[in-house]
N, C-alpha and C positions, 0 to 999 in steps of 0.2 A: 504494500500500500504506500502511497504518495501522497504523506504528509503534507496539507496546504498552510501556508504562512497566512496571516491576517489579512483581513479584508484591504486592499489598497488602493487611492485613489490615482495612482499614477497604471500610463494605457500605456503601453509600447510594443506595436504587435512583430513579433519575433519572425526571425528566419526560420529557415526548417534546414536546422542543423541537426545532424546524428552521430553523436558521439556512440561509439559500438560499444555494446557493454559485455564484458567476458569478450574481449575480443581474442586475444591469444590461443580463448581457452578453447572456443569453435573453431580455431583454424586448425589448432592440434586433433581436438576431437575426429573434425568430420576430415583428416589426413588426407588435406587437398592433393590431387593429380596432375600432373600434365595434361591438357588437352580434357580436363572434367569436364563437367555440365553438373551445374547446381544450383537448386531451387530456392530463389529468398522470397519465401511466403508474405512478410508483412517489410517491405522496400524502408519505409521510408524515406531519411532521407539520403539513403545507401551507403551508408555507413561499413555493414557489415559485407553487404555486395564485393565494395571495393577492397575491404581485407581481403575477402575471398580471389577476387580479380588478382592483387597485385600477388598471392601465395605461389603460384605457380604459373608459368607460361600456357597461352592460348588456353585460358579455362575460361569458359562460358555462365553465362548468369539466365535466369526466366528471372525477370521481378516484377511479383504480383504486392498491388495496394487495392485496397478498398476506398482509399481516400486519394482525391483528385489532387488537394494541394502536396501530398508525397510523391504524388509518381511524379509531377512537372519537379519536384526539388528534387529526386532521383537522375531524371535525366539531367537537368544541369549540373550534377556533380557525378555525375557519370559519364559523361558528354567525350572525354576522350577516348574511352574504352569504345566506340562505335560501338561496329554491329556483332560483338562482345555482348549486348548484351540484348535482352526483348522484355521490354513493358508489358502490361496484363493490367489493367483496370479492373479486378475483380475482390468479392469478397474470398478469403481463399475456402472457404464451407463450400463456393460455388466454383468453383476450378475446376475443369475437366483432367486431372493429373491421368497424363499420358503411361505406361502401363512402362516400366524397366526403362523410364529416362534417366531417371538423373544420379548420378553420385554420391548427392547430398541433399539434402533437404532443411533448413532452418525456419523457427519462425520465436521472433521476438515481441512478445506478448505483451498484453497492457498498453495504457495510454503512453504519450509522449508527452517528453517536457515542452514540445512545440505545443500539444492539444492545451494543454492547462496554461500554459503562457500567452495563447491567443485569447481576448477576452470572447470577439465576435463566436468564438464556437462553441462557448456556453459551458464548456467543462466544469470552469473554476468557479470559487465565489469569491477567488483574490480579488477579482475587477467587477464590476457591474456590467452584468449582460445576458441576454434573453437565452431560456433557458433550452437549449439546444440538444450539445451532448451526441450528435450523430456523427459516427465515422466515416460512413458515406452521406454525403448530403441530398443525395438524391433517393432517399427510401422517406416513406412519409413521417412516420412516426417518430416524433420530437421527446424529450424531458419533460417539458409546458404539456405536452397532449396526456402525458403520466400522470406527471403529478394534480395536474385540474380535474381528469376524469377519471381513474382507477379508484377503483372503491377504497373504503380504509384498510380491509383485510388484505387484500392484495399489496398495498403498499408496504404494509408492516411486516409481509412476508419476505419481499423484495429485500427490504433495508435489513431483515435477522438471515436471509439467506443468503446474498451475496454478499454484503456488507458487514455481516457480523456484526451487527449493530444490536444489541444487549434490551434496550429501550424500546426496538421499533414499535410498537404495541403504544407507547406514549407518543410519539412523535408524528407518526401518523395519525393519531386522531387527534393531533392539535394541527396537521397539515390541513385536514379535511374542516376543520372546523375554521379556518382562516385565508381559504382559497378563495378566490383566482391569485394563481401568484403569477407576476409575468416576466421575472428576474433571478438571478442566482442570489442574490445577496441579499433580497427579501426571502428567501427560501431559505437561504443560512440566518439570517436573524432569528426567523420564529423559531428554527430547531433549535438552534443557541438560550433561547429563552424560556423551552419549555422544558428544559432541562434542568434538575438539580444544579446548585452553585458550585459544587466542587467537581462535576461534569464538568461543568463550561469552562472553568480554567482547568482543566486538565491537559496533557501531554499533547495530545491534538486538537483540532477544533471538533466540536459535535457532532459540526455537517459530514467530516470527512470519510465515514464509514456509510453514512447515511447516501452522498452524493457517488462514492464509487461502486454500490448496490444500485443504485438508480440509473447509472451508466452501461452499468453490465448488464443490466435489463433491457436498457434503448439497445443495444447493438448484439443483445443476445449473444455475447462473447461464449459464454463455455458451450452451447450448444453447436456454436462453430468449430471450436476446438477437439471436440468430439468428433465433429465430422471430420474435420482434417485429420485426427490422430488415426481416423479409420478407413480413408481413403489413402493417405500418403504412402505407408508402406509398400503400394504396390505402383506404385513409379519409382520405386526404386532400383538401380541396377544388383546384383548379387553382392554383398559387401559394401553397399550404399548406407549411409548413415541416415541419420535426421536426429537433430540436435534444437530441444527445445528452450527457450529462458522465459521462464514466467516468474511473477511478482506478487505473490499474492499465495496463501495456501491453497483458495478451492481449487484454481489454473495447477500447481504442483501437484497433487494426490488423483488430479484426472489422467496426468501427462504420468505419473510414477505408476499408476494401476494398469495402463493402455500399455507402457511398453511393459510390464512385467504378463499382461496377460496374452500378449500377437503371441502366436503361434511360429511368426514368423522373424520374428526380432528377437535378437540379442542384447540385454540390457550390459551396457557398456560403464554405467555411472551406479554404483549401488546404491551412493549417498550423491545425493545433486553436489556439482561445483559450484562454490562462493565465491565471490568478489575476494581478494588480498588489499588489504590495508592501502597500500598503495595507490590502488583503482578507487578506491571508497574516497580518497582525499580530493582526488581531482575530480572525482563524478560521482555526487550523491547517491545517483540512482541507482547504481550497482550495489547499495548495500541489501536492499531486497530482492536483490536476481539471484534465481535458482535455476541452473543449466542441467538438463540430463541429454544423455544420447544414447543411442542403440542402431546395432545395426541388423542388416538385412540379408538372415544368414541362410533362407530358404525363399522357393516364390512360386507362388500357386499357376498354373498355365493353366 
């Protein structure tokens, strides 16, 4: 989970910079080739791509995004690599994974420090802004369509399901009793305030378990995750890895159960790889990334 810092008045909408997290530790894992072909599920802003690119000569990239503004930040930082490499505008749940392509397979999980640091796309409640929260902009269903219309139960399921949110049972029926919200930061207030005093100043803000179950709901993240973790092994070539980083326990115990239970994968990683002290200083975010990998040590014809 991705600790948000206090609500703030200053707007500065960021690059889509991608700092790769566990970088070393995926290029070690999935034991780039010469002349590979490897699949990067979630692009961004190809960060890990270009590890992958520059590991070995003439290795090939697919990078698929669900969000428009990462694949245009993928190809401008990818832009020398040509045709090295091929874009996919898709959700990866909806990818046609071509049957004993690829080498590798990665996908790096969870929001971006881009999503939370744009106000206009609703993530955060650091900045004020409509509440959005969609990874593809072009599916209809928003945050504002959630939070205004889903019943109380529902919501309070969402926030103790994905969110691991403790309260949701309170919080939710003091959303529903104070709706239309049409804001993040009016959404973080009332949670803020219908909370116990020593809640609200506690180690994080309120909203932030609250608003990362409500994100994982708009974009239906583990149900994607499922699908890819049950599609992907069979684009894999014979001794083709796939190497996951999630952030969060429910993303780690789907991705630890999927390779422990394929029939056809080799779990390579007993315990996931951590971030080293080192990575953690220069990049926050690596301190809740958990990498596993396995490979692909049979294949169904």
């Amino acid at each position: 989970m991705i600790n948000e810092s206090p609500i703030s008045s200053n707007i500065e909408t960021p690059a889509f910079l991608h700092i790769p997290v566990l970088g070393k530790e995926i290029i070690a894992g999935l034991a780039i080739r010469s002349n590979g072909h490897y699949l990067d599920t979630t692009v961004g802003g190809g960060g890990h791509s270009r590890l992958i690119l520059d590991a070995a000569p003439d290795t090939k990239i697919t990078a698929i995004d669900q969000d428009e503004d990462a694949l245009t930040a993928a190809k401008n930082n990818l832009a020398k690599y040509g045709n090295r490499v091929e874009f996919v505008h898709s959700n990866f749940a909806f990818y046609e994974f071509p049957r004993n392509t690829f080498d590798g397979i990665i996908a790096d999980l969870g929001v971006s420090s881009y999503h939370l640091d744009n106000p206009e796309r609703g993530f955060s409640f650091r900045h004020e802004a409509e509440l959005d929260m969609r990874m593809d902009r072009s599916q209809l269903l928003t945050a504002a369509e959630a939070i205004n219309h889903w019943d109380e139960e529902e919501l309070a399921n969402i926030f103790f399901k994905y969110g691991e949110e403790r309260l949701s049972r309170r919080i939710a029926r003091r959303i529903v009793e104070k709706r239309p919200f049409h804001t993040t930061t009016e959404l973080a207030e009332t949670i803020s305030y219908c909370v116990p005093r020593k809640y609200r100043y506690g180690r994080i803000h309120p909203a932030t378990r609250v608003f990362q179950g409500l994100r994982i709901a708009i974009n239906d993240e583990l149900k994607s995750l499922e699908t890819l973790l049950e599609k992907a092994p069979d684009a894999l070539v014979e001794g083709g890895k796939i190497a996951i980083i999630s952030f969060h326990s429910l993303e780690d115990r789907i991705v630890k159960h999927a390779f422990k239970d394929s029939p056809s994968l080799k779990v390579l990683t007993k315990k996931p790889i951590i971030a080293q002290e080192e990575e953690i200083s220069t990049n926050p975010r690596s301190r809740s990334a958990k990498l596993r990998i396995a490979e692909l040590v049979s294949s169904e014809q």
